[in-house]
C-alpha positions, -999 to 999 in steps of 0.1 A, spaced: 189 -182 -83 157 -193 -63 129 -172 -57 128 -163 -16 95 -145 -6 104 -109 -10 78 -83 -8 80 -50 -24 61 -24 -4 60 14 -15 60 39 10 70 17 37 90 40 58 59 49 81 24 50 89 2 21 75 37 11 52 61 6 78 30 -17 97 27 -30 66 64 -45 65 68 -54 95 36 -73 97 51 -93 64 85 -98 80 65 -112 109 47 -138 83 83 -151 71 92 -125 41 122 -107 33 109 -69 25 120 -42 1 102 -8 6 103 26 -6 109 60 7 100 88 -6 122 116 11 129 99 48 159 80 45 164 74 80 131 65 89 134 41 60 167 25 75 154 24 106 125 2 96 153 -20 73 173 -21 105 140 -36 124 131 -63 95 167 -70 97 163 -77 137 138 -102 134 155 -123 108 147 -115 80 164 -96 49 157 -60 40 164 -29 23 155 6 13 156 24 -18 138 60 -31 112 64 -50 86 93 -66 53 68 -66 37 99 -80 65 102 -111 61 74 -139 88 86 -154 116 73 -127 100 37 -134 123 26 -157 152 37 -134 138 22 -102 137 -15 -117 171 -16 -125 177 -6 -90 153 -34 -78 174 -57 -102 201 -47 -85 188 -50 -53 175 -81 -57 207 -97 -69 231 -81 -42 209 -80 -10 186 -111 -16 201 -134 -37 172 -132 -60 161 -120 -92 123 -118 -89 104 -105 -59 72 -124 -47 43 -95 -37 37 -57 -43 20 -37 -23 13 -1 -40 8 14 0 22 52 -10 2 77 -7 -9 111 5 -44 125 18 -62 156 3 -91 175 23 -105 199 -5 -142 205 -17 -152 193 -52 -163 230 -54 -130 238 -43 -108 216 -57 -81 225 -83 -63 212 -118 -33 209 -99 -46 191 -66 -65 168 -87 -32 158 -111 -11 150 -77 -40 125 -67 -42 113 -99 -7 107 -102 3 89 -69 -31 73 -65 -39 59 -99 -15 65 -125 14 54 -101 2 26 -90 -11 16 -129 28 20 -144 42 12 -114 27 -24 -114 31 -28 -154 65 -19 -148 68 -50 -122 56 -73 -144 87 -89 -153 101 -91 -121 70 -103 -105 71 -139 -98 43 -160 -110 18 -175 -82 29 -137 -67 4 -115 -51 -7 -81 -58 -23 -52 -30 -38 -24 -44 -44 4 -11 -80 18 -9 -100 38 12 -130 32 34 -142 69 16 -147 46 -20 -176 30 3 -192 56 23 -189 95 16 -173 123 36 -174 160 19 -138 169 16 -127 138 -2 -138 137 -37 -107 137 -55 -89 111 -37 -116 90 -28 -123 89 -67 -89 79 -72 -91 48 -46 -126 40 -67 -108 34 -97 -78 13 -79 -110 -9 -66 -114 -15 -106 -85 -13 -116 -76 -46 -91 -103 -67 -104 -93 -63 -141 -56 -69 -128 -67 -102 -113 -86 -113 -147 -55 -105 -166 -30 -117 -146 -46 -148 -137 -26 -169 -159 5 -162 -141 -11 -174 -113 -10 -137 -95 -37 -130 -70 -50 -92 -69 -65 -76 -39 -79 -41 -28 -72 -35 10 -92 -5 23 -88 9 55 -115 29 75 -101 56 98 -63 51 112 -42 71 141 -13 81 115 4 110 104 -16 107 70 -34 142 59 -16 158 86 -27 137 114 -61 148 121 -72 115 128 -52 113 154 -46 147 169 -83 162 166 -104 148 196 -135 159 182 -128 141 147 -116 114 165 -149 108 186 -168 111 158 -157 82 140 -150 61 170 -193 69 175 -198 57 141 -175 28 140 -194 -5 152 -163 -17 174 -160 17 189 -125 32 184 -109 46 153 -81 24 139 -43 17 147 -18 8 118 -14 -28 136 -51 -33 122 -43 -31 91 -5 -45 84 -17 -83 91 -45 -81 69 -21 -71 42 1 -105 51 -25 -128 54 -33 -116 19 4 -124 8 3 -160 28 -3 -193 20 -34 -191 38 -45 -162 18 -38 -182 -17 -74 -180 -30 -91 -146 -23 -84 -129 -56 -103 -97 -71 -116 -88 -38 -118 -56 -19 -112 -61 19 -123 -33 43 -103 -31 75 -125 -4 90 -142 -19 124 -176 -13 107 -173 21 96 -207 38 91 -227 5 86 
């Protein structure tokens, strides 16, 4: 079978994911994403790809649980085969996440594993689990955080996290350059999404604040971040490798 451009994006049922593959659907890939618990929202986004032309599907996934791995890529296989006509897939892009507001004074054993685990460890099996199916001259996007840059009390945890992705990517892109596989770091600043409960966009005050401090003057929308993650994955994107890109409007300069 040949290898279509099919991109595998985690957590793409909403927010900066669902953006994310639509934006590549846009660019000419076929899209397979990952929900966590919202089916529907999940279909619904398949049902979209699927509008515009392109192939699609949906399947669950724990991004925080290295121990469904295994499982999950025999469902990709599978996926691959019956819905794409494939057997490798051409770009991941580890996008699932969730936000955590705590002070390092404050912050606990247990809030600290879930970051570690969907933020870092994830994203670190979930990737050496792709291997195999990852094509060669593929692409890679890691999913940062303006916070790895510039500091905000309340975010030490996960912004630590992201900090170790931003590593993590460039000794991805040494070792996987062989295979031809280019390795990126998106970060975005400040987005209106649902993410840590939506403060971003629902608190006026918060949302001023940033907007003040950002050099283009608003906070961000999910459409400002979904193309950067397809250029990445384009043609045109072939020969940034090891980079980290911040999408933030020029946060805090």
């Amino acid at each position: 079978m040949s290898t279509p451009k099919i991109a595998l994006v985690t957590g793409g049922s909403r927010g900066l994911g669902k953006n994310m593959a639509l934006s590549l659907a846009a660019k000419g890939l076929d899209v397979l994403l990952t929900y966590h618990s919202q089916r529907a929202e999940a279909e619904a986004v398949v049902a979209e790809i699927r509008g515009h032309g392109r192939k699609a599907a949906a399947l669950q996934l724990d991004a925080s649980n290295a121990g469904t791995f295994d499982a999950f890529f025999e469902q990709v296989k599978t996926t691959l085969r019956d819905t794409f006509q494939a057997e490798r897939f051409y770009a991941l892009v580890n996008n699932a996440g969730t936000g955590l507001h705590a002070a390092f004074a404050d912050t606990t054993e247990a809030q600290f594993d879930e970051v570690l685990n969907i933020h870092f460890k994830g994203p670190f099996f979930l990737t050496q689990k792709a291997l195999p199916l990852l094509a060669d001259g593929g692409r890679i996007i890691n999913v940062s955080t303006g916070l790895a840059r510039f500091t905000l009390p309340g975010s030490s945890a996960y912004a630590a996290m992201k900090g170790a992705i931003e590593v993590l990517t460039r000794y991805q892109a040494k070792e996987l350059g062989a295979r031809g596989i280019a390795v990126n770091t998106v970060a975005p600043g400040a987005i209106e999404t649902d993410f840590s409960g939506g403060a971003m966009r629902d608190n006026a005050q918060l949302n001023a604040f940033v907007a003040s401090q950002t050099a283009l003057g608003r906070v961000g929308q999910p459409d400002d971040i979904g193309g950067v993650v397809a250029f990445l994955c384009s043609d045109e994107g072939r020969w940034v490798n090891a980079q980290r890109l911040e999408a933030s409007g020029g946060m805090f300069l």
